[in-house]
ZAVEX-481521 format. One record per residue (C-alpha): residue number from 0; x, y, z; residue in one letter. Coordinates in pm, whole numbers. Layout:
N
    i      xx      yy      zz  aa
  NUM       X       Y       Z   A
...
//
This chain:
173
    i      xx      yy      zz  aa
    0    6292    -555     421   X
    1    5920    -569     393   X
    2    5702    -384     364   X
    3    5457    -432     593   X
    4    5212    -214     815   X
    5    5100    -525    1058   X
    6    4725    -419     856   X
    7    4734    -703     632   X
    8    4418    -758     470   X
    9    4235   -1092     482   X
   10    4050   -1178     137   X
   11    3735   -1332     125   X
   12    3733   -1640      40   X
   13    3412   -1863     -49   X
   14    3431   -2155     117   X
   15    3180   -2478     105   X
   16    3018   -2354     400   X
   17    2933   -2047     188   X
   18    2836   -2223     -67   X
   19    2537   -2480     202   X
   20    2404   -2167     304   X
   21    2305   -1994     -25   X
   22    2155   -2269    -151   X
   23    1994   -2334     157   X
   24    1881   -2014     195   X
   25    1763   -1998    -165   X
   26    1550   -2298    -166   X
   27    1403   -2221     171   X
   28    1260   -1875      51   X
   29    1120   -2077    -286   X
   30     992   -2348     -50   X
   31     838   -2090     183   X
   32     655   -1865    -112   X
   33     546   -2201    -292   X
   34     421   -2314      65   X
   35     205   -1971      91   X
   36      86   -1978    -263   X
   37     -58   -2348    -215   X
   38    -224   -2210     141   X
   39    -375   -1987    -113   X
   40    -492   -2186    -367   X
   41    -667   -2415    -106   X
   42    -827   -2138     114   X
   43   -1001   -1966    -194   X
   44   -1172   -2226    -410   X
   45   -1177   -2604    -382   X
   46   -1220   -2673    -706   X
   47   -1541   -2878    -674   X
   48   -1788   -2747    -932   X
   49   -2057   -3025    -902   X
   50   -2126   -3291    -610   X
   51   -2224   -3521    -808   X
   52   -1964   -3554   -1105   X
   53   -1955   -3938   -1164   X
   54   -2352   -3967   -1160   X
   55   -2342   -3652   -1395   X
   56   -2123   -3830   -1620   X
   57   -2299   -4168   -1660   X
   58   -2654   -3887   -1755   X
   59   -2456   -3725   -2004   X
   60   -2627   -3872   -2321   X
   61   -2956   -3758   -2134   X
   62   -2804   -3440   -2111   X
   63   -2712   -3386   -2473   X
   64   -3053   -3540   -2543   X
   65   -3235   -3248   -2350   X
   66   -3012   -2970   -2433   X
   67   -3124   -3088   -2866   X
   68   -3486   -3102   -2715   X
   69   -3429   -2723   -2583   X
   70   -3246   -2558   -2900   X
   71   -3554   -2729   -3085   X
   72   -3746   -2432   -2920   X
   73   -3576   -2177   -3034   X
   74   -3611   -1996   -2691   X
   75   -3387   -1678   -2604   X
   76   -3345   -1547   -2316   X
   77   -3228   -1194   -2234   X
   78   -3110   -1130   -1889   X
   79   -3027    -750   -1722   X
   80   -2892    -685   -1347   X
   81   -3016    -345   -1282   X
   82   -2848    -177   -1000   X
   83   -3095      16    -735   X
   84   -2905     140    -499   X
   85   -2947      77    -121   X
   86   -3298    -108    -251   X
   87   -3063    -391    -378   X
   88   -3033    -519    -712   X
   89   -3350    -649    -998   X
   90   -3284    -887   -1225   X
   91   -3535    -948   -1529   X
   92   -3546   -1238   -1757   X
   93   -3697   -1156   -2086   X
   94   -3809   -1463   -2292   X
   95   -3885   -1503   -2665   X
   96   -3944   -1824   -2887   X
   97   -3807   -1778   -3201   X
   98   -4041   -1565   -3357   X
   99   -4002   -1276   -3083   X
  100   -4363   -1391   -2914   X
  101   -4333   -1334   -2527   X
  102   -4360   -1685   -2348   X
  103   -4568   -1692   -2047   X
  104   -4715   -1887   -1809   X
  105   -4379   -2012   -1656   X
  106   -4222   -2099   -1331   X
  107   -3877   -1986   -1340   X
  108   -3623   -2063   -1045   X
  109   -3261   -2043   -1032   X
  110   -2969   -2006    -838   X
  111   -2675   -1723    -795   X
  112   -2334   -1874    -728   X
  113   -1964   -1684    -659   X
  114   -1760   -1860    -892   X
  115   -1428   -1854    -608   X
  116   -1661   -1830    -287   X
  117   -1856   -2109    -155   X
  118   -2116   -2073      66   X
  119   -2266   -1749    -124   X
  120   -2509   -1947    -261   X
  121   -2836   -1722    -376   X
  122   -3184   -1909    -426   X
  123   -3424   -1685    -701   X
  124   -3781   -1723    -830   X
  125   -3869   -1492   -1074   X
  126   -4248   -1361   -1115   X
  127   -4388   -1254   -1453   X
  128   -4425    -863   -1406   X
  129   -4526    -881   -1782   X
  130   -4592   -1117   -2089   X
  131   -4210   -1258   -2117   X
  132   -4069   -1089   -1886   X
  133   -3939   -1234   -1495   X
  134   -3848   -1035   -1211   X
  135   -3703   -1067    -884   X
  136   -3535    -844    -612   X
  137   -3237    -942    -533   X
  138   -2988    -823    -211   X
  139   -2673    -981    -279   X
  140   -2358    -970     -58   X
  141   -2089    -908    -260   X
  142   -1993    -718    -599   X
  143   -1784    -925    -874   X
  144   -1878   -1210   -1095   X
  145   -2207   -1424   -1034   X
  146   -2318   -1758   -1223   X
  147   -2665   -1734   -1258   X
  148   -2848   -2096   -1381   X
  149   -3196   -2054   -1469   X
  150   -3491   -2325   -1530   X
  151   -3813   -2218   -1674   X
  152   -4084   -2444   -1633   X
  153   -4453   -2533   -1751   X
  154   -4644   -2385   -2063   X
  155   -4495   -2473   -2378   X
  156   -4159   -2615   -2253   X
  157   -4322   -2892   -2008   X
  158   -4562   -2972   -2322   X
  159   -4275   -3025   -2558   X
  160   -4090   -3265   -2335   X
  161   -3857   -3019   -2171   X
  162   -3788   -2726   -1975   X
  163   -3593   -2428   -2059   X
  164   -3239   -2384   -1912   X
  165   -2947   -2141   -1941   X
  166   -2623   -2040   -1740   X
  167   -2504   -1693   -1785   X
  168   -2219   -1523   -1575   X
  169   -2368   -1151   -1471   X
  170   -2132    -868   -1340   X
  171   -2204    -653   -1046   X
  172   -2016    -336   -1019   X
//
């Protein structure tokens, strides 16, 4: 005699079938995230920091040539993003040769770039509100990180063969 109920219970049992449709599944959700992170990647920054790279690269012994001609200056620059409110933002330049004399009588013009963001691009020309020091108003559009690349101009650094450049990265809270 058995013993039986007539409730017999079936056992799972992993079959190949099974076996297709986890790694199917699997793969399909790494595909899919891999697939999002790439739409990403693309849709935030290209990657492109100059339009010119190959004509930058054949220069580049001009470049290294100016950039010996600059440090032979002994220029610094001091930079400060001052915060006004609903007035916008002021950025000053301070510049000093190196024996902490002002230097005056220059153009200086720049640009304000988002380092992930194109098409933020910020034109500035700075007037000299003292001896040394440049100012501008600024009204920028977003807080973060901003590249600022500065080139002073005329006075001392057009009569010693060069003009006077720096790249900073400012923060605006």
């Amino acid at each position: 005699m058995s013993n039986s109920t007539g409730m017999e219970s079936e056992t799972m049992q992993i079959r190949g079938k099974h076996v297709l449709a986890g790694m199917l599944g699997f793969f399909g959700v790494i595909i899919a995230v891999n697939m999002v992170f790439v739409y990403l990647a693309l849709d935030t920054f290209t990657g492109v920091t100059t339009d010119s790279a190959y004509r930058d690269g054949l220069n580049y012994n001009e470049t290294l040539a100016d950039r010996d001609t600059q440090r032979s200056l002994g220029w610094q620059a001091a930079v400060a993003l001052t915060d006004r409110g609903v007035d916008g933002e002021e950025l000053t330049v301070t510049l000093r040769d190196r024996d902490g004399t002002a230097v005056t009588g220059l153009t200086v013009t720049g640009v304000l770039k988002r380092p992930t963001h194109d098409g933020y691009d910020q034109p500035v020309t700075l007037a000299e509100a003292a001896p040394g020091e440049y100012v501008t108003d600024l009204a920028l559009p977003l807080r973060g990180n901003w590249d600022l690349t500065l080139l002073a101009e005329g006075g001392r650094a057009t009569d010693e063969g060069t003009a006077f450049e720096m790249k900073t990265r400012l923060w605006l809270k």
